[in-house]
GUTORTI-980365 format. One line per field, with one value per atom (N, C-alpha, C, O, CB): residue number from 1; atom name; y, x, z. Coordinates in steps of 0.1 Angstrom, whole numbers, plus 5000, padded with zeros to 4 digits. Glycine has a CB too. Layout:
N
nr	[NUM:...]
atom	[CA:...]
y	[Y:...]
x	[X:...]
z	[Z:...]
***
This chain:
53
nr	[1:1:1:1:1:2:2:2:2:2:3:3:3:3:3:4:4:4:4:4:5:5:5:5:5:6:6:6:6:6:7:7:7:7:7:8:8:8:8:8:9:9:9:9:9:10:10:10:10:10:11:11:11:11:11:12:12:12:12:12:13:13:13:13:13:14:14:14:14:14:15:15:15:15:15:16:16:16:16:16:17:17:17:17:17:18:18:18:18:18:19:19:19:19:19:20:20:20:20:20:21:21:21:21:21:22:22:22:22:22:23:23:23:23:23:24:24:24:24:24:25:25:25:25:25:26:26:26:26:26:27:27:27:27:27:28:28:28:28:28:29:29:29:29:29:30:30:30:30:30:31:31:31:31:31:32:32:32:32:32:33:33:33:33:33:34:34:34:34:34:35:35:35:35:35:36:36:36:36:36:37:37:37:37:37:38:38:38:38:38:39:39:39:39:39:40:40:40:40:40:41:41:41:41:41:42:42:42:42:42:43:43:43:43:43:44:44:44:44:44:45:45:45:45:45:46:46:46:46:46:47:47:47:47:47:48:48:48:48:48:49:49:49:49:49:50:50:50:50:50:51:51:51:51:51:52:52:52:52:52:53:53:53:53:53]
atom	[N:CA:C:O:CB:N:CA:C:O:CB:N:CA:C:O:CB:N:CA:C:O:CB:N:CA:C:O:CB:N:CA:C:O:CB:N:CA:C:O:CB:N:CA:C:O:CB:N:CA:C:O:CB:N:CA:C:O:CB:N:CA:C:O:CB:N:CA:C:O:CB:N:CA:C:O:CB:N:CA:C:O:CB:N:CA:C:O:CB:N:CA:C:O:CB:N:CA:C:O:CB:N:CA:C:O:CB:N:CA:C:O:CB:N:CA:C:O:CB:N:CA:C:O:CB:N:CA:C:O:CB:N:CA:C:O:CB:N:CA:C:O:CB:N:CA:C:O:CB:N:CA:C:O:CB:N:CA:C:O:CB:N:CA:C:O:CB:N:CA:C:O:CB:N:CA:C:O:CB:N:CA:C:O:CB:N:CA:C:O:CB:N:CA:C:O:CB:N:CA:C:O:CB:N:CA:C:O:CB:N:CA:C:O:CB:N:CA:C:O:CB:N:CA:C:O:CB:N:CA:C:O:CB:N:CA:C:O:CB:N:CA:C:O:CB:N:CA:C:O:CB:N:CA:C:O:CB:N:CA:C:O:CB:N:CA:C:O:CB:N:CA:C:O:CB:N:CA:C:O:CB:N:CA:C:O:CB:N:CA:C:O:CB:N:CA:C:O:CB:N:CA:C:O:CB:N:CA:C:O:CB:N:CA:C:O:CB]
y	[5668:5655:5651:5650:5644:5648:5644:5631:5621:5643:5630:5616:5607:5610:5617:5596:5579:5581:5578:5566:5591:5590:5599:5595:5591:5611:5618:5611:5611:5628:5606:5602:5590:5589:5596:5582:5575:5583:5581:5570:5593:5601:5607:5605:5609:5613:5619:5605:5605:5630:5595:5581:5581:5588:5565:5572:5576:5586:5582:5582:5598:5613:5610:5607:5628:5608:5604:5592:5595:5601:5583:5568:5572:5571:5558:5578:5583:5595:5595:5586:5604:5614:5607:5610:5628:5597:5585:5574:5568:5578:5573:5567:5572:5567:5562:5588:5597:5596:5593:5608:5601:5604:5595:5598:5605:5581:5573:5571:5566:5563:5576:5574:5581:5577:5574:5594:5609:5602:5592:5623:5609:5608:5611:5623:5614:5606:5618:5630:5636:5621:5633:5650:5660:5670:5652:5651:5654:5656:5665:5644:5646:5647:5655:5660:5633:5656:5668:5682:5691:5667:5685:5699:5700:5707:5701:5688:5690:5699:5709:5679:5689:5690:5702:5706:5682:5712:5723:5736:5745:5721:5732:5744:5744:5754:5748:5731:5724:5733:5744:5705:5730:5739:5754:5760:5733:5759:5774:5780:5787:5774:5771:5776:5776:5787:5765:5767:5767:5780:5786:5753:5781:5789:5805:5814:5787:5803:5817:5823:5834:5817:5809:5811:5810:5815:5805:5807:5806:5822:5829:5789:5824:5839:5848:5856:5846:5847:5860:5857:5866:5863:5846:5841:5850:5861:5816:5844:5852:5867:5871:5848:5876:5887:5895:5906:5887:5884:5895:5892:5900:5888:5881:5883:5892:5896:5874:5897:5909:5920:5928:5911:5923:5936:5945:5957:5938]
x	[2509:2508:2494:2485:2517:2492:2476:2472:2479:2470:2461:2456:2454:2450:2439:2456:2450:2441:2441:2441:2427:2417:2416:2412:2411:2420:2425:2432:2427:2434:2442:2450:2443:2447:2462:2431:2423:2415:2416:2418:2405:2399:2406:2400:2393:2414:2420:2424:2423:2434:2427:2431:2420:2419:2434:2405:2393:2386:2379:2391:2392:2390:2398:2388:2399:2408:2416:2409:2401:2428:2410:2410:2396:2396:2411:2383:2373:2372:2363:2365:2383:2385:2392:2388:2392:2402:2405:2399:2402:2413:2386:2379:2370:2369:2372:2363:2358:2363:2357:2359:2381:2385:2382:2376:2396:2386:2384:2372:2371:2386:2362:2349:2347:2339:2338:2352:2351:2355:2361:2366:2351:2356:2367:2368:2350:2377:2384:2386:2395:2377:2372:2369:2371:2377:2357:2362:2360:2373:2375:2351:2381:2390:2403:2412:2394:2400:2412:2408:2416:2416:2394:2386:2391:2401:2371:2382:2392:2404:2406:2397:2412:2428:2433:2443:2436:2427:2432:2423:2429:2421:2408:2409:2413:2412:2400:2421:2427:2438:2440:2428:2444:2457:2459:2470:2463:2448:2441:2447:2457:2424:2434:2434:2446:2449:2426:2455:2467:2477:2484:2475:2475:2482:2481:2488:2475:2470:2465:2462:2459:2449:2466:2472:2484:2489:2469:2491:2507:2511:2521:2518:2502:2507:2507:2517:2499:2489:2489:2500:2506:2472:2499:2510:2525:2529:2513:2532:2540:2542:2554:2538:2533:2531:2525:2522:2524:2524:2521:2535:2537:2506:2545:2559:2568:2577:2565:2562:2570:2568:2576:2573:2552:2551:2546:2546:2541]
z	[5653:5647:5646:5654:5655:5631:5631:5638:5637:5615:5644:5652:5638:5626:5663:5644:5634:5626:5614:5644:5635:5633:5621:5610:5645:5622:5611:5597:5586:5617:5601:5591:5579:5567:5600:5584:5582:5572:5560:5592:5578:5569:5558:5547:5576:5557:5545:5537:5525:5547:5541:5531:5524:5514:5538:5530:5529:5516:5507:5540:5520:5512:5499:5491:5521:5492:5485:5477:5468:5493:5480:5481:5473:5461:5498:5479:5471:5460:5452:5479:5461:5447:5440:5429:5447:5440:5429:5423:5414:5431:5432:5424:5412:5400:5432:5419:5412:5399:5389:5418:5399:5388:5379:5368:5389:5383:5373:5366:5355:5376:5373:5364:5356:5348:5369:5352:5345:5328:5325:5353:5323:5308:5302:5303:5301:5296:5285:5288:5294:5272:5280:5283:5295:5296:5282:5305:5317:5327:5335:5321:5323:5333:5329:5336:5337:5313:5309:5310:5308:5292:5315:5320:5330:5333:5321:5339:5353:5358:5364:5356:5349:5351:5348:5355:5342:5339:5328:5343:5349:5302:5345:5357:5368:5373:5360:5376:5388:5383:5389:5389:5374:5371:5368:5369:5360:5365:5366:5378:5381:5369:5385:5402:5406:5410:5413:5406:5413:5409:5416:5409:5398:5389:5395:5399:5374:5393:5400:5418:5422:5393:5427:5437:5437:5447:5443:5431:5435:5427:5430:5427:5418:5414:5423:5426:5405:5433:5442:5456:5462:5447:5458:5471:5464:5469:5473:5453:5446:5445:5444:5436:5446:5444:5458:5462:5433:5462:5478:5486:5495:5491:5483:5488:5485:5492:5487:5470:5466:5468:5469:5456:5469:5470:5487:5488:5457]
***
């Protein structure tokens, strides 16, 4: 179970990449989004494929 103290910092953590977001452009935040979704993409492939093979 994470401590308070923990639980605080990731709010914190968050709470400041949503702010980030909001400042980004249009552009910026549909880049973001399109390589954020890459990445994922391309981990859940290899996680995927090392269960099969």
């Amino acid at each position: 179970m994470p401590s308070a103290e923990e639980i605080t910092r990731v709010r914190r953590l968050v709470r400041r990449l949503r702010e980030d977001l909001h400042e980004l452009t249009d552009d910026d935040r549909c880049a973001s989004e399109r390589k954020s979704t890459g990445r994922v993409r391309r981990c859940t492939g290899a996680a995927t494929q090392d269960t099969f093979n």
